[in-house]
Structures are given as structure tokens and as C-alpha cells.
C-alpha positions in Angstrom: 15.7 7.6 8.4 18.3 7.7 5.8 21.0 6.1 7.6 17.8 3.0 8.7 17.7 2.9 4.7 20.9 3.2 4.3 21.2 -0.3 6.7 18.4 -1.6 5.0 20.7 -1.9 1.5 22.9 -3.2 3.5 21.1 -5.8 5.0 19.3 -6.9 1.5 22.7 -7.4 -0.3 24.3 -9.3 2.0 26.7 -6.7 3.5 25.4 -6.6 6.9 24.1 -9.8 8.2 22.5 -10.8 11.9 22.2 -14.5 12.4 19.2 -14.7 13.7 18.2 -18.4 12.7 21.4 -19.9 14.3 20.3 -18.4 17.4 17.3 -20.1 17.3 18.0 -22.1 21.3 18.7 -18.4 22.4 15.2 -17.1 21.3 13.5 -20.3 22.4 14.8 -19.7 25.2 13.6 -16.2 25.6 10.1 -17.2 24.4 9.9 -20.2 26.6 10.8 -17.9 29.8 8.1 -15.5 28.4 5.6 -18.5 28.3 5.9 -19.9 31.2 5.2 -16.9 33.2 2.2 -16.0 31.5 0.7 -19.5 31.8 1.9 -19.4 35.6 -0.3 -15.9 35.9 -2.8 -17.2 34.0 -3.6 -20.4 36.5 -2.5 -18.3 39.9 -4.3 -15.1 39.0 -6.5 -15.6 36.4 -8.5 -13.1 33.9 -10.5 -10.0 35.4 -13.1 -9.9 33.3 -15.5 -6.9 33.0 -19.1 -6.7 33.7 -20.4 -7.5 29.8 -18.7 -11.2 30.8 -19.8 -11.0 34.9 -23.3 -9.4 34.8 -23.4 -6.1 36.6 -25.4 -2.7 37.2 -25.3 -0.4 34.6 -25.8 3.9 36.0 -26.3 6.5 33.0 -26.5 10.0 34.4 -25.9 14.0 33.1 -22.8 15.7 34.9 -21.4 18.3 33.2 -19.0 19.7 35.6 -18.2 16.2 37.0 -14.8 14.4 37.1 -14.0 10.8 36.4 -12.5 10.8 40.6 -15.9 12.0 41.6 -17.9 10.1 40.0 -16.0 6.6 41.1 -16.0 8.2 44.7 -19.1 8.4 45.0 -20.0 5.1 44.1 -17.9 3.7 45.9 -18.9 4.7 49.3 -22.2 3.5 48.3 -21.7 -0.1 47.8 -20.6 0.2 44.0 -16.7 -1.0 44.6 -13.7 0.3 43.8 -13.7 -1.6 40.3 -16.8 0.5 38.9 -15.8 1.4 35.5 -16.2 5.4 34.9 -16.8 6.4 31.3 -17.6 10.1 29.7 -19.6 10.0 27.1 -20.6 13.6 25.1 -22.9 14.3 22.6 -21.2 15.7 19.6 -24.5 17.6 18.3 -26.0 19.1 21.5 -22.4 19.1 23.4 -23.5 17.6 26.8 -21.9 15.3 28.6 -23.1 12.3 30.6 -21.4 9.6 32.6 -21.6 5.6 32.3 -20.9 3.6 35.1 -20.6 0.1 35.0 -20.4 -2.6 38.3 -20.1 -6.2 39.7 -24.0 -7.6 40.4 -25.9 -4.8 42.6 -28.8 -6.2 44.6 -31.7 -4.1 44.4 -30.9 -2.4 47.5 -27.5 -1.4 46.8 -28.7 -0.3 43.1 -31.2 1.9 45.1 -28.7 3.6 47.1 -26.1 4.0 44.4 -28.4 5.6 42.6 -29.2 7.9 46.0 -25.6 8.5 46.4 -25.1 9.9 42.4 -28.0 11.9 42.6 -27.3 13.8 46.0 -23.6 14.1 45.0 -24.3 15.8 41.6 -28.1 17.6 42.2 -29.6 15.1 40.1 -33.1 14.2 40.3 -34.4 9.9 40.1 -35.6 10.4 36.6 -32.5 11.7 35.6 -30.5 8.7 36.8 -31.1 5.8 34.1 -30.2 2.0 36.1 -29.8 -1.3 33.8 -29.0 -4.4 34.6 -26.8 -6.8 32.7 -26.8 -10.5 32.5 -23.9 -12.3 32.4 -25.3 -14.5 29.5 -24.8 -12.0 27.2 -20.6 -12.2 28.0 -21.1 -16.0 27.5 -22.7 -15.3 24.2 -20.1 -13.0 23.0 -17.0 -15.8 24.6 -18.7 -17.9 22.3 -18.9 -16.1 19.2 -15.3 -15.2 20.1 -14.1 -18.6 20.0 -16.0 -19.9 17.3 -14.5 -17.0 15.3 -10.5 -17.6 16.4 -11.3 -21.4 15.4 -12.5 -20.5 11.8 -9.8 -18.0 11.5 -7.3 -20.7 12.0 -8.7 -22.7 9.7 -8.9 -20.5 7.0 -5.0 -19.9 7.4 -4.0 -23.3 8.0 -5.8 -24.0 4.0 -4.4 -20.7 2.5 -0.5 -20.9 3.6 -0.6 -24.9 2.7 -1.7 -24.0 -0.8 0.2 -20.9 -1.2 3.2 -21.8 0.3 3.7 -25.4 1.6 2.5 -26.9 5.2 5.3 -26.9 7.4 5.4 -23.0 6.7 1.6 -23.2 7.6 2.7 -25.4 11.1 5.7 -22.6 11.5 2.9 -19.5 11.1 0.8 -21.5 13.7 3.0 -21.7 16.8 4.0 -18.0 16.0 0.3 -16.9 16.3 -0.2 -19.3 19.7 2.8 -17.7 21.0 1.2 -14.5 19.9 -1.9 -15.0 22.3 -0.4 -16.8 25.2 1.7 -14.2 25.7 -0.7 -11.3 25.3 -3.3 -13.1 27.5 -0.4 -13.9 30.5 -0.1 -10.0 30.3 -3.3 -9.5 31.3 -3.6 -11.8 33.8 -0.4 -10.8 35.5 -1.0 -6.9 36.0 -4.8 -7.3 36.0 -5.9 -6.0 33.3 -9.8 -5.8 32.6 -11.2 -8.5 29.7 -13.6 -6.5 27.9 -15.7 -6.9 24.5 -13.0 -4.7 22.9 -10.5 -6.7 24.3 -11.7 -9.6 22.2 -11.8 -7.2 19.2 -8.3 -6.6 19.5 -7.0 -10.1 20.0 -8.2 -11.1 16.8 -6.7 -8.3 15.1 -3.5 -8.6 16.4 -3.7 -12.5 14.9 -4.1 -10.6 11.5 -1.2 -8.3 12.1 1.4 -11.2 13.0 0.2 -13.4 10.1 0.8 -10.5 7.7 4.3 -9.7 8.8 5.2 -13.5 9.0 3.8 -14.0 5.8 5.9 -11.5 3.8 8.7 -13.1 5.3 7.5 -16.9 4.1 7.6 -15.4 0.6 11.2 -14.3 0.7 12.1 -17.2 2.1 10.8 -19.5 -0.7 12.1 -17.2 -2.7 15.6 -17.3 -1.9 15.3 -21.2 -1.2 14.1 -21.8 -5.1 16.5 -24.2 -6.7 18.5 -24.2 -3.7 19.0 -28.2 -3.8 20.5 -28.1 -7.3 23.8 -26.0 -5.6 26.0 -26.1 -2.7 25.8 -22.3 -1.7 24.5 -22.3 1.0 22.3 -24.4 3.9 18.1 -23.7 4.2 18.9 -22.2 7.5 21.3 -19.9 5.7 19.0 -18.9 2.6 16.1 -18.7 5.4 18.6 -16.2 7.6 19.4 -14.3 4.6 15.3 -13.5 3.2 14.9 -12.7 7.5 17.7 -10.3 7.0 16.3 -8.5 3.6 12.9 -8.2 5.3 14.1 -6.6 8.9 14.0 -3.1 8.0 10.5 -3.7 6.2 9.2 -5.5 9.8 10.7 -2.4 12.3 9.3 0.1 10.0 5.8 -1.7 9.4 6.0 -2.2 13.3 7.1 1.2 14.5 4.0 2.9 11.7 1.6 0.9 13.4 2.4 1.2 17.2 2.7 4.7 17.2 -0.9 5.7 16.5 -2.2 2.6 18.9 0.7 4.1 21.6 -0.9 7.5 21.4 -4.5 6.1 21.9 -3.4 3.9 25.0 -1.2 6.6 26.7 -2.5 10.0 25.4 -6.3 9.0 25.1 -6.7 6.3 27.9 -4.4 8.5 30.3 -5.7 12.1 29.6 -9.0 11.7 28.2 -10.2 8.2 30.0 -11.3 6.8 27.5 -12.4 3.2 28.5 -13.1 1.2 25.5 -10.5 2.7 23.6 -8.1 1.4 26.5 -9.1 -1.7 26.3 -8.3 -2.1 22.4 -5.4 -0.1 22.3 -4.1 -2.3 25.1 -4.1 -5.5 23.4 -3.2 -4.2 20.5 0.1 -2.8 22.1 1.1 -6.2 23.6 0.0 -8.3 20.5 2.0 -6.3 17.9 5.1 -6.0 20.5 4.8 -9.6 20.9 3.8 -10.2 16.8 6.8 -8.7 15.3 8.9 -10.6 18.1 7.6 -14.0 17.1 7.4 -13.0 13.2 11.7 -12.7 13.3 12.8 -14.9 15.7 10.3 -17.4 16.5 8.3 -18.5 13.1 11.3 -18.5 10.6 13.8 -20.3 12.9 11.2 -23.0 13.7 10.6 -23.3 9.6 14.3 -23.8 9.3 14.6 -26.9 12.1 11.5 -28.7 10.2 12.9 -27.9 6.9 16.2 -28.9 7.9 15.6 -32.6 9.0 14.1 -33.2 5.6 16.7 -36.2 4.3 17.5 -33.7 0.6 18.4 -30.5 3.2 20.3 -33.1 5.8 22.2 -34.1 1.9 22.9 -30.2 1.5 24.0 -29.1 5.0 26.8 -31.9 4.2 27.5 -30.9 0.5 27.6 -27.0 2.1 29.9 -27.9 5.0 32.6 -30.0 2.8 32.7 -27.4 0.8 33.5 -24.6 3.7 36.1 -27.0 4.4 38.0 -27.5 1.4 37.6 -23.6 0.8 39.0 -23.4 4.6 42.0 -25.9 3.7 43.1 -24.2 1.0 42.8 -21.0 2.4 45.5 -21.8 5.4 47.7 -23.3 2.5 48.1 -20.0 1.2 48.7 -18.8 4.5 51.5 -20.7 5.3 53.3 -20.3 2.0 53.0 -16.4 2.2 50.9 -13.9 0.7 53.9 -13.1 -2.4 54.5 -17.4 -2.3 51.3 -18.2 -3.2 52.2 -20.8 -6.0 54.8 -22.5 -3.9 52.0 -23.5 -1.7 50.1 -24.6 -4.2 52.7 -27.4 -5.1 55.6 -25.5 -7.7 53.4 -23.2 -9.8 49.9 -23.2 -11.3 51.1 -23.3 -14.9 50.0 -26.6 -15.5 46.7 -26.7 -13.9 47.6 -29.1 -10.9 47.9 -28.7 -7.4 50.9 -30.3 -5.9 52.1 -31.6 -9.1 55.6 -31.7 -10.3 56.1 -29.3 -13.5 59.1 -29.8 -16.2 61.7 -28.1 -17.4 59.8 -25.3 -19.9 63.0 -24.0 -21.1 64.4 -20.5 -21.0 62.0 -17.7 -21.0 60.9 -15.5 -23.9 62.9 -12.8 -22.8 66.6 -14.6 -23.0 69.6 -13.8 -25.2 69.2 -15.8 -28.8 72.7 -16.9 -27.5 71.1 -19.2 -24.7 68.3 -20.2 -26.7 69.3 -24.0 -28.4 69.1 -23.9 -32.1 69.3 -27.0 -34.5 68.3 -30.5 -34.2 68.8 -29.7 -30.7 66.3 -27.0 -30.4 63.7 -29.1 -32.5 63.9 -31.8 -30.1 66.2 -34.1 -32.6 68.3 -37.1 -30.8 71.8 -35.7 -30.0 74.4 -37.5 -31.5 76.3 -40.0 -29.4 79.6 -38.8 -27.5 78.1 -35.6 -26.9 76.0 -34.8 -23.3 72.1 -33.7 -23.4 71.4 -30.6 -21.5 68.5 -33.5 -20.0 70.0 -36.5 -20.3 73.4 -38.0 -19.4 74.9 -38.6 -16.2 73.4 -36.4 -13.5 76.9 -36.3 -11.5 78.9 -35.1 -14.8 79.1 -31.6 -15.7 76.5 -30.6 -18.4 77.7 -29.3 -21.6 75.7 -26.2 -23.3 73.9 -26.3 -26.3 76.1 -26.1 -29.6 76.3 -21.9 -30.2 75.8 -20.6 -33.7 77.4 -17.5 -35.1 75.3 -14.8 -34.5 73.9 -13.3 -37.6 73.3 -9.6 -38.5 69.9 -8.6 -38.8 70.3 -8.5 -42.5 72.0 -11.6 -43.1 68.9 -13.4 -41.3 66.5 -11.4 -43.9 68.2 -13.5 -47.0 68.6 -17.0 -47.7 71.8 -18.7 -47.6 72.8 -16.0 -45.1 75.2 -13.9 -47.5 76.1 -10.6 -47.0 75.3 -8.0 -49.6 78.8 -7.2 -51.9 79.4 -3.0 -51.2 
């Protein structure tokens, strides 16, 4: 866990950085693969809905010492199908356990000999043996509801992330969350899973979940992005890559929290225990969060960043940031060339004063020279030379130039008095 922090830092202060935005064709790619074969499923294969959306025969029976393999044997060879669904329920406060049995639409005849069948197979007496049947209205009503609720939910969203944030974040969180629920659905229709009451349960919470984690990462987005038009640092895709990058650790840990309990209900308690309901919800809540934080990295900020991006002000920056890259670029191979120790030569003769490529003058001898090679008089004060004598700058450039005129060097304490005299011993 350290070293995840450890990449975390990393990752927030720019250190570490995984472009995930300018591999935006790669996951669309991905995603549109993922797509299409669910949709294929869904049309070819279809949804295998349970009895609360079919109708069926509902059996409620005692059986303490009864397995789950039992039970669905028994109905089986009685007419009841090999698709009953087998639950165990127990009483918490008396500790008995009874058995609920759901199947497709029983005519009375074959209710009466399932019912036979459970009560020869476990010693069970008619009275003991309770038989329901359910209506397939009552799965109507509750695909309604359903529906009705999804639509509202949308909604609701589409309002709050325009007003909070801005609408083509609101657009970007939408195709997540449609991505979210094609894909969960093509699971089910491709291994044949069961559609049950719960299942609807969970496919709404797992819209909450991917909203949430999208969300948080909206936020650092317009975060970074604030003022980003008044500079030349960087591109919205970049700023947008960059707030994806500070939230990743965040998502995989938020992800990995919430999947392990919902992994230990689908695998340990649907596996072990049976437990049918709890299957059913811990199912599509495996799938939607899976697919949730997929969509809530690579799909919904990478789709902000194309509509943000052919905004006329961001097309303005992505030119502004690339000229930029390519001056820094230009002058970078410069250097280069001249040498790592040379770096003023390529720079045009020396940076001393301030221009590039620029020819520089004559500054004179350095501070470190002799007096003796320093010029002194009018000629050092920058006085015209009188004629018949040469300029160390002027004159003919063929003919030999003549030094400046030398003055007797004085002692240190001849220059501390005026007139230069020398003090009488």
C-alpha cells in the first residue's frame, strides 16, 4: 500500500504521467468492440428473465436435512424444469429451514404433481407444501417502475452537472453511464444470466457508482482547466490528462474497496451458501462497477476533451501550445549542436548583450588585466586620437595596429598623493 501511495504522489505532481486522453481512438476502440458484442447478444440471445417478470409457480415447503441438488431434482423429474430457482430460507428465531422454489407457468396438473413429487421425496404431508401462482403483470409493473425511475434519474443528473459544472461535462457523464448499462446488460444476455427484481436494484446502483467516480474527476478537471486560456502551458487535453492522472490512485482504491465486499457476496455467498437474491445483485454490481470505473478513466474524460477541444478559444490554444513546443524544441537542438560547454556560441557570440545571433563589440580587456594593457588618457576616456597616430579601432585594417600610449608605472604610494611626488627620506 505504501509503494500504491508512494505512486500516487507521483502521479499528482506530475512525476509519473499515463496519457490516457491521447489514447482516446485506442479505448474507443476497446469500448466499441465491447459494445458491439453485447448488442449482438442482446438481439441473438436475448434476456432470461425470471419468473417475477414471466409468471410462474411458486412451492414453499419445510426440509431441514434437504440439499439445494435435491430439491431441483426432484422437481425436475416432475415437470418443474431444469431452470426452477432453488432458495433456502431459515428462520433466524426458531432456526428451521424451509425451501422456495420458483418456476416457468405450471398448469394445474403439473402444479399437482410437483407438489406430489416434493412431498414423497422429503415425507412431507399436502398441507405442509404451500403452492402460489404468480402473474406476469406484476414483472410488467415492476419493468415499469424501473424505467420510469432510470428516466428521472437521468434527468436529475443531466440539471445538476449542467449547473454544477457545465453541459458538455453533463453530455460526457451521459455516454459514460450508457456505456455503463449496455455493457452490463450484453453480459447478461451473453452467458445467460437470470433478470431478476434484484437485478434491477443493482443496475441502478451501479449508475450511482459510475456518476460518483466520474464526477470527482469533472471537478479536478475544471480545476486544473481554470484560467487555462489566459496561458500557453498547456492544451485542455493536457490539463484534462493531468487532473485523470491526480485522481487514478483515488478511482483503483475507491474501486478495489467496493468490489471486494460485492466479490465475496457473488463468489463466497452465491457459490457456498446459494444464496439467490443476493446472486442476482451482487452480479450486476460486479459487472457495473468493473465496467464504471473503466468508462469513468478512459471513456468520459477523453470524450470531454474532443468536445472541449473543437471549441474555436481551445482550437486558438492547441496552436499557441504547439508553437511554443516548437520554438522550445528549436532552441533546444541549437544548443545541441554547438555543444554542451559551447552553449553561447550557438546562441550567436555570447549572451552578454541580451540578443540571440547578434554581433557583440569590442568590450575591452577584462578586469583582471595588467594596468600596463589597460589604455589610460584621452585614449582610455574615449578622447579623439590625435592625427598621425593609429586607433587601436580605427585606421587601416591591413596596417599593423599600434598599442595604446604606456605610462610610467607608479608606486602605490606615488598614486596615494597628488602631483605624484615621492616622499623626500
Amino acid at each position: 500500500m505504501s509503494a500504491l501511495g508512494g505512486i500516487g504522489g507521483r502521479l499528482y505532481r506530475g512525476e509519473v504521467s499515463f496519457d490516457f486522453v491521447g489514447r482516446q481512438r485506442l479505448w474507443y476502440s476497446i469500448s466499441g468492440l465491447i459494445l458491439a458484442i453485447s448488442v449482438v447478444a442482446l438481439l441473438v440471445f436475448g434476456l432470461n428473465f425470471s419468473v417475477d417478470f414471466k409468471g410462474g409457480s411458486v412451492f414453499q415447503f419445510p426440509a431441514r436435512n434437504a440439499t439445494i441438488s435435491e430439491v431441483r431434482a426432484a422437481v425436475s423429474s416432475a415437470g418443474g424444469g431444469s431452470d426452477a430457482i432453488v432458495q433456502q430460507i431459515t428462520n433466524i428465531k426458531t432456526g428451521t429451514a424451509s425451501w422456495n422454489v420458483r418456476t416457468h407457468q405450471l398448469s394445474s396438473a403439473e402444479q399437482a404433481s410437483v407438489g406430489n413429487a416434493i412431498g414423497r421425496t422429503f415425507h412431507l404431508s399436502p398441507d405442509q407444501i404451500s403452492t402460489q401462482f404468480v402473474g406476469s403483470s406484476w414483472g410488467s409493473q415492476i419493468s415499469q417502475k424501473a424505467l420510469q425511475g432510470l428516466i428521472a434519474f437521468l434527468i436529475v443528473i443531466v440539471i445538476y452537472l449542467s449547473i454544477a459544472f457545465e453541459w458538455k461535462m453533463a453530455a460526457a457523464a451521459l455516454i459514460a453511464l450508457a456505456h455503463d448499462i449496455v455493457i452490463t446488460v450484453g453480459v447478461y444476455a451473453l452467458l445467460g444470466f437470470q433478470v431478476s427484481p434484484a437485478s434491477v436494484i443493482g443496475l441502478l446502483t451501479i449508475l450511482g457508482y459510475s456518476l460518483y467516480d466520474t464526477v470527482v474527476v469533472f471537478d479536478k478537471v475544471r480545476e486544473n482547466t481554470a484560467g487555462l486560456l489566459g496561458s500557453a502551458r498547456a492544451t485542455y487535453s493536457q490539463a484534462a490528462n493531468q487532473a485523470l492522472n491526480q485522481t487514478l490512485v483515488r478511482s483503483i482504491n475507491t474501486s478495489v474497496i467496493a468490489l471486494l465486499p460485492v466479490a465475496a457476496i457473488l463468489f463466497i455467498g452465491a457459490g457456498l451458501l446459494g444464496a439467490g437474491e443476493l446472486k442476482d445483485l451482487a452480479l450486476v454490481l460486479f459487472v457495473g462497477m468493473l465496467s464504471g470505473t473503466y468508462s469513468s478513466i478512459c471513456i468520459a474524460t477523453p470524450v470531454l476533451a474532443d468536445l472541449k477541444e473543437r471549441e474555436p478559444q481551445y482550437r486558438a490554444l492547441a496552436k499557441r501550445v504547439a508553437q511554443r513546443a516548437a520554438s522550445g524544441r528549436v532552441t533546444k537542438r541549437a544548443a545541441a549542436r554547438a555543444g554542451v560547454g559551447d552553449t553561447s556560441a550557438a546562441l550567436g557570440g555570447g549572451l552578454g548583450n541580451g540578443g540571440i545571433g547578434e554581433p557583440q563589440d569590442d568590450v575591452g580587456p577584462a578586469a583582471d588585466e595588467p594596468d600596463a594593457a589597460r589604455p589610460t588618457g584621452r585614449e582610455g576616456q574615449g578622447e579623439p586620437v590625435p592625427a598621425g597616430r593609429s586607433s587601436t579601432r580605427g585606421g587601416n585594417p591591413g596596417a599593423a595596429r599600434s598599442g595604446p600610449r604606456q605610462q610610467p608605472r607608479r608606486s602605490s604610494a606615488a598614486k596615494r598623493r597628488p602631483g605624484g611626488k615621492k616622499k623626500r627620506r
